[in-house]
C-alpha positions as CSV (number, residue, x, y, z in Angstrom):
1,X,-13.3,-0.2,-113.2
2,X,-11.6,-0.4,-109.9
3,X,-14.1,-1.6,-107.0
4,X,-13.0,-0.4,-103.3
5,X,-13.0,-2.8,-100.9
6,X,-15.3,-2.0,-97.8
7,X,-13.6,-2.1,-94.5
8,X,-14.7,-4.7,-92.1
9,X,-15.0,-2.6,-89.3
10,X,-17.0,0.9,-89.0
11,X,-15.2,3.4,-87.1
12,X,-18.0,3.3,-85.1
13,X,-17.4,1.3,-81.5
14,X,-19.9,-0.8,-79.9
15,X,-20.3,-2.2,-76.3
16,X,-18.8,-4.9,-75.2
17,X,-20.7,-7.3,-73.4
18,X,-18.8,-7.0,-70.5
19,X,-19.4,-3.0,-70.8
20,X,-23.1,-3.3,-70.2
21,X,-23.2,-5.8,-67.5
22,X,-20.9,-3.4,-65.8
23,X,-23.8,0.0,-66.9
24,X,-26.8,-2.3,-65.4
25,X,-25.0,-3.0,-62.2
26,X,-23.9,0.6,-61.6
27,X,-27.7,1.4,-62.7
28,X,-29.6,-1.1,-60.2
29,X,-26.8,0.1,-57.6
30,X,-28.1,3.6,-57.5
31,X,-31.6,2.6,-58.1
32,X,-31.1,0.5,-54.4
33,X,-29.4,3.3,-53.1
34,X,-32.6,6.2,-54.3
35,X,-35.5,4.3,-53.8
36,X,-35.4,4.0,-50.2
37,X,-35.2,7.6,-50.4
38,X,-37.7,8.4,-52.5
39,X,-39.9,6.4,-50.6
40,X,-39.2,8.3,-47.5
41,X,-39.7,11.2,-49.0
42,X,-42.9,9.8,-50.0
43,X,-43.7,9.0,-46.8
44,X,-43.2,11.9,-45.3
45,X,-45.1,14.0,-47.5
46,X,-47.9,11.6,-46.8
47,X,-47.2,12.5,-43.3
48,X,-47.4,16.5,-43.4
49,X,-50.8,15.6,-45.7
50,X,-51.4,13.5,-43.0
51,X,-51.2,15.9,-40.0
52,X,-53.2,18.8,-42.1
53,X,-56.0,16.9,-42.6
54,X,-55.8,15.9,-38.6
55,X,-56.1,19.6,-38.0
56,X,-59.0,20.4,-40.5
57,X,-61.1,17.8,-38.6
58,X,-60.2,19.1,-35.3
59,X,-60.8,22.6,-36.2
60,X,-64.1,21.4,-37.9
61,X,-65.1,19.7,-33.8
62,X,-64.5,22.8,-32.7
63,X,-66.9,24.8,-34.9
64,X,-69.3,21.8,-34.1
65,X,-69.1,22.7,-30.7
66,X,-69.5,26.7,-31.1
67,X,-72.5,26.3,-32.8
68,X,-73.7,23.7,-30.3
69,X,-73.6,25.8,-27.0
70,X,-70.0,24.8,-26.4
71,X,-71.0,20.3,-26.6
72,X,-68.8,18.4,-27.8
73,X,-70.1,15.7,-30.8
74,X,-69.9,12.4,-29.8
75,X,-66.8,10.3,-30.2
76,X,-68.5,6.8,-31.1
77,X,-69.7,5.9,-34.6
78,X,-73.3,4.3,-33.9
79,X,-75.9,4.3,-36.4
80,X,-78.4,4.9,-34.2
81,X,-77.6,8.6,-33.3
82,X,-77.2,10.3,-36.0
83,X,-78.0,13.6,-35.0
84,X,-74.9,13.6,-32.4
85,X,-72.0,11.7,-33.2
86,X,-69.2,12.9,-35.1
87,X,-69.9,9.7,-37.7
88,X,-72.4,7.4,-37.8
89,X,-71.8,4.1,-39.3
90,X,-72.0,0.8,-36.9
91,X,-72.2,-0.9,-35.4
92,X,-71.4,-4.2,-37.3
93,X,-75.0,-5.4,-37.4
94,X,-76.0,-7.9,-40.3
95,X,-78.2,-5.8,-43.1
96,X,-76.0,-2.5,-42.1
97,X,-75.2,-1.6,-45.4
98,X,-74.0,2.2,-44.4
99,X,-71.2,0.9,-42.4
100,X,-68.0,2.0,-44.0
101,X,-69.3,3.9,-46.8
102,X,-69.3,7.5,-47.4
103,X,-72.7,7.9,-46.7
104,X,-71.7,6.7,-43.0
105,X,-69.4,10.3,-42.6
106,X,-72.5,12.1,-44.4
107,X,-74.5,11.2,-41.4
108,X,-72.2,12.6,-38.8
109,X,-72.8,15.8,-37.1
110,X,-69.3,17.1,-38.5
111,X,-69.9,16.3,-42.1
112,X,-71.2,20.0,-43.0
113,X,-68.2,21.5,-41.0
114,X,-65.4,19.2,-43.3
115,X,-66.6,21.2,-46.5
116,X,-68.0,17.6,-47.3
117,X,-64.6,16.1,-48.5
118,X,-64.3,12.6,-47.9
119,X,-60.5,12.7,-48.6
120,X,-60.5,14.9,-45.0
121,X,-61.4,11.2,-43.4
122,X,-58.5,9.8,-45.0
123,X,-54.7,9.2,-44.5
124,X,-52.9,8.4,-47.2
125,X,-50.3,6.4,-45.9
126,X,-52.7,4.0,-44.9
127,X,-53.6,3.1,-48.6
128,X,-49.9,1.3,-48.3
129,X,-50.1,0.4,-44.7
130,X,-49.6,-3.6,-44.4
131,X,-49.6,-4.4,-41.3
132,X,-51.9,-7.2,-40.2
133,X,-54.6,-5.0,-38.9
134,X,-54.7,-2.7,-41.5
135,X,-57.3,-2.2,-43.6
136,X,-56.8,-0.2,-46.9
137,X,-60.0,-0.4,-48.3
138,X,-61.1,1.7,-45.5
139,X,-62.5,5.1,-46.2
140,X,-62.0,6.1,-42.8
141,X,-58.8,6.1,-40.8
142,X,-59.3,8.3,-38.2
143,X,-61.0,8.3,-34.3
144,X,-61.7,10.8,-31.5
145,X,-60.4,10.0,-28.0
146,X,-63.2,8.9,-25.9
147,X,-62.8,11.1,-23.2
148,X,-64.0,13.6,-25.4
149,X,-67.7,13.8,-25.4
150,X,-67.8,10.2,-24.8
151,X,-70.3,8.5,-22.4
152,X,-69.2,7.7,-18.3
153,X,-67.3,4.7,-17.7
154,X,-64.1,3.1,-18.1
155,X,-63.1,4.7,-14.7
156,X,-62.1,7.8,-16.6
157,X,-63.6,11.4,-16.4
158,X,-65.4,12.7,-20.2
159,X,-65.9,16.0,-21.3
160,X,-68.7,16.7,-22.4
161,X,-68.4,20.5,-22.8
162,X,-65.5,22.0,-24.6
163,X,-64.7,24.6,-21.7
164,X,-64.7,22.2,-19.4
165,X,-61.5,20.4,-21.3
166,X,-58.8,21.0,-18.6
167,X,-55.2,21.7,-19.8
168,X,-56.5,21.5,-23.5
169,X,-52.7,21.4,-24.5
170,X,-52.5,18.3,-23.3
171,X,-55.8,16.1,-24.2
172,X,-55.8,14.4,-27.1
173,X,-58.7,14.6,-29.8
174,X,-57.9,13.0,-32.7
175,X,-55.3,10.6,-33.9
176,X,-54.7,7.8,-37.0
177,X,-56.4,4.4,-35.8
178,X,-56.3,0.7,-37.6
179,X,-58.3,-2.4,-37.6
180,X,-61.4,-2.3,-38.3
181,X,-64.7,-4.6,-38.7
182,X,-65.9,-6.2,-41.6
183,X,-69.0,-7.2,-43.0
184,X,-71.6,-4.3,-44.2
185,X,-71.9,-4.4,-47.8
186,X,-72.9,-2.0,-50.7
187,X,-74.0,-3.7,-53.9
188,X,-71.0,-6.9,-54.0
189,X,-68.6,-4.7,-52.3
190,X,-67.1,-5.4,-48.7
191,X,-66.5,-2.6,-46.4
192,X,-64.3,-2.2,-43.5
193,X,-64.7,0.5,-41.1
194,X,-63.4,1.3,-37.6
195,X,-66.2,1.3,-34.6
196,X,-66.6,3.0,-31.5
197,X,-64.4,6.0,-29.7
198,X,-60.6,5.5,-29.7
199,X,-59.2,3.8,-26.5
200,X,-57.0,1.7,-26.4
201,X,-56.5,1.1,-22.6
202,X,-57.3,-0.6,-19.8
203,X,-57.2,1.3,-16.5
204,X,-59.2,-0.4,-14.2
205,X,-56.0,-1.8,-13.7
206,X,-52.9,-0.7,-11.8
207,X,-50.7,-0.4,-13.6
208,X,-53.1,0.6,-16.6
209,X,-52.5,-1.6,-19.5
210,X,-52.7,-1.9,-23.2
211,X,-55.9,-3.3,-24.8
212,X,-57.8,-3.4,-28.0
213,X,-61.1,-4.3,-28.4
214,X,-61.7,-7.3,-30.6
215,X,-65.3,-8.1,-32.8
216,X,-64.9,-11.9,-33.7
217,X,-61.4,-12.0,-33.4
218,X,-60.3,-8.4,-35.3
219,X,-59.1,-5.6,-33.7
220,X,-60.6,-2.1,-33.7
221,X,-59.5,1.4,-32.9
222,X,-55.7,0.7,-32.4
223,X,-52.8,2.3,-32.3
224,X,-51.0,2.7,-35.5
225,X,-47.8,2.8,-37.2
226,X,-48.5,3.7,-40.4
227,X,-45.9,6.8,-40.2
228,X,-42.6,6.1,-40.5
229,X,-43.5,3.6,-36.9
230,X,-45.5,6.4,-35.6
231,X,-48.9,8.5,-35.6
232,X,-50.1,11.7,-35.8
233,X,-52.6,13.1,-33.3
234,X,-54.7,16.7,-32.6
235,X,-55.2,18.1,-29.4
236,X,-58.0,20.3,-27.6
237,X,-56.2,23.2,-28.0
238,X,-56.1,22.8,-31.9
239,X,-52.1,21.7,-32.1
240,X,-51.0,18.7,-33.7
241,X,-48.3,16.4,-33.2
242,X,-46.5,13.7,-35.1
243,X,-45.5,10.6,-32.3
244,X,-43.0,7.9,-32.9
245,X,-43.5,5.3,-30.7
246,X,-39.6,5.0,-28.5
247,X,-40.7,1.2,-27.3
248,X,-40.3,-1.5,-29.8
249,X,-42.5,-3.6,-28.1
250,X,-45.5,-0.8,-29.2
251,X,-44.1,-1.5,-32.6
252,X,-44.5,-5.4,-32.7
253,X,-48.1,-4.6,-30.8
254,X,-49.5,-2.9,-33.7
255,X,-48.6,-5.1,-35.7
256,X,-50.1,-8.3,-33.5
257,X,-47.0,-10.0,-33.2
258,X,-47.3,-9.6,-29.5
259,X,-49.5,-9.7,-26.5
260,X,-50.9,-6.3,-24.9
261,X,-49.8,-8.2,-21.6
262,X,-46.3,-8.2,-23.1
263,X,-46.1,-5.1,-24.5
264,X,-47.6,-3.1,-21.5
265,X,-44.7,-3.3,-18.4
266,X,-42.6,-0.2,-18.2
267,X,-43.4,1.2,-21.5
268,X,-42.8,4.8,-21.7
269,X,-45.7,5.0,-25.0
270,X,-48.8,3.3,-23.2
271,X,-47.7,5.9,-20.2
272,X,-47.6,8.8,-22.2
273,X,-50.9,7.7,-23.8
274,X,-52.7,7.2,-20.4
275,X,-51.6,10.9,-20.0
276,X,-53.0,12.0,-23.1
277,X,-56.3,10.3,-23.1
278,X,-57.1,10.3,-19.3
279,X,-54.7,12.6,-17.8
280,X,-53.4,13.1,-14.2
């Protein structure tokens, strides 16, 4: 009986070691090279979701105020008047236990006019958002300019009557805010919510000047950079608008790496915001 003897070597060829060292680096090179732009992408969907839900609210203030002999809801977020502001979940008194939560939005006048979706209160992008001041446990990341149904003060004029609003085009309504206070609690949960009408100024000054109100030590209602270094806002006349701030010093504000002092000489944003919240 003659036995054949079984080649070594299979005509099949195998890798080299060499071979996939060179397959994982081309791999991680195009995984560097399509990440960046996936997350882009990303963010920019988050961004268009971003801006429609910017309208819906706006669009749901303006019903408010149609069915309200043309008033405008209130821009603040106290607890205590439920029946008129837009939200109503602060202050940050000890024992609030609304404050943050969606039963907070529930109590706002424009709760009914939202379709009562929470997710309408909500930016996406801000889930991410790491910035110092950011907050992504919040549930709410939006705020209404306070010239808009707000009370008198900070040397500005409010409106407190939707056809009153002049040059609607150009007043601001809503617009993505971060910080936010912390302390109300729900169960052993901590919630963070932002407090009070958005405005982020100081005018009582000339120049005017950036400023952000602080609750022991943490900043509320500031401007944002959660998109792509920018924001979205709503105006009176129901447009919306996506803002990238053109001053890097804005930039380095949001994120509390500088002083408002600092950041508010010749800066083309905090001048085009005095426009849009106060006007000329």
């Amino acid at each position: 009986m003659i036995r054949r003897r079984m080649p070594l070597h299979s005509g099949t060829k195998a890798f080299t070691l060499i071979e996939l060292l060179v397959v994982i680096s081309i791999i991680s090179l195009l995984m560097s090279i399509l990440l960046p732009v996936t997350s882009k992408a990303r963010e920019q969907a988050y961004r268009v979701d971003c801006l429609s839900r910017v309208r819906q609210l706006t669009f749901a203030w303006n019903f408010y105020a149609m069915d309200n002999d043309d008033r405008l809801c209130g821009p603040d977020t106290e607890w205590n008047n439920p029946g008129h502001n837009w939200v109503a979940d602060g202050p940050a008194w000890p024992g609030n236990n609304i404050g943050g939560t969606e039963a907070g939005m529930k109590d706002g006048v424009l709760w009914s006019y939202t379709f009562e979706v929470e997710k309408l209160y909500e930016c996406r992008s801000a889930r991410s958002n790491r910035s110092v001041n950011s907050r992504p446990e919040r549930l709410r990341d939006y705020s209404i300019s306070h010239t808009m149904g707000g009370s008198t003060g900070m040397g500005v004029r409010t409106f407190q009557i939707s056809s009153e609003i002049s040059r609607p085009a150009e007043k601001m309504v809503f617009t993505d805010a971060d910080g936010g206070y912390s302390g109300a609690t729900a169960g052993m949960q901590q919630f963070y919510w932002l407090s009070g009408s958005f405005w982020p100024l100081e005018i009582g000054l000339s120049p005017p000047r950036w400023h952000f109100e602080r609750d022991r030590g943490v900043p509320y209602n500031i401007i944002t950079i959660r998109h792509s270094e920018g924001c979205n806002l709503s105006f009176a006349d129901f447009h919306c608008e996506y803002w990238r701030w053109k001053d890097r010093r804005t930039v380095k504000l949001a994120k509390d790496e500088i002083t408002e002092d600092y950041a508010s000489s010749s800066n083309a944003d905090l001048e085009q915001m005095v426009h849009l919240l106060k006007g000329h």
